[in-house]
N, C-alpha and C positions, 0 to 999 in steps of 0.2 A: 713745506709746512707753514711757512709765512705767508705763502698765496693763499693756503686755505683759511687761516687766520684774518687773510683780511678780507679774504671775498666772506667769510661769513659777517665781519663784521660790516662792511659795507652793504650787505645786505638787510642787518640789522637796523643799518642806520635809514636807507631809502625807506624800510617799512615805517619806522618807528614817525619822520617825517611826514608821508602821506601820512598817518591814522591821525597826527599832530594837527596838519591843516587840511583835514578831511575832504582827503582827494580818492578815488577809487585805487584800490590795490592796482600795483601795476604787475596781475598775474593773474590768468584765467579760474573762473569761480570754480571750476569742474574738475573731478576727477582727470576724466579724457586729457584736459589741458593741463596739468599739473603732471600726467605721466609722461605729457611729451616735450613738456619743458626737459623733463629729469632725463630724458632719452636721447634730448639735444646737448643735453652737458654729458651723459657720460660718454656720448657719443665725440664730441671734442672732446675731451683727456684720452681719451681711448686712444684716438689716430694720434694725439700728439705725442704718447707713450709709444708705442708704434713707430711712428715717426723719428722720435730719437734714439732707440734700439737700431732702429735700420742705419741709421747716421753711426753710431758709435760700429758697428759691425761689418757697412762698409770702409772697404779702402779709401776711396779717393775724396 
């Protein structure tokens, strides 16, 4: 719950600096590229969820 607490606010924070010293957003203007940002993150939590099911259910 703390990851997500702070990826959101570090999030917050990157944007609120660009729009500050008015740099271009560092995220694609588009639909298309905004679903596949979102598709690249759920797609890491995914495997890493995944990943530690598989760790905790294996033996070794």
């Amino acid at each position: 719950m703390t990851d997500l607490l702070l990826g959101i606010a570090l999030g917050l924070a990157i944007g609120g600096f660009c729009r500050w010293a008015d740099l271009p957003l560092p995220a694609p203007p588009k639909l298309v590229g905004a679903l596949l940002v979102l598709a690249m993150t759920l797609g890491y939590l995914g495997t890493g969820w995944v990943v530690g099911h598989a760790a905790v259910a294996l033996p070794w």
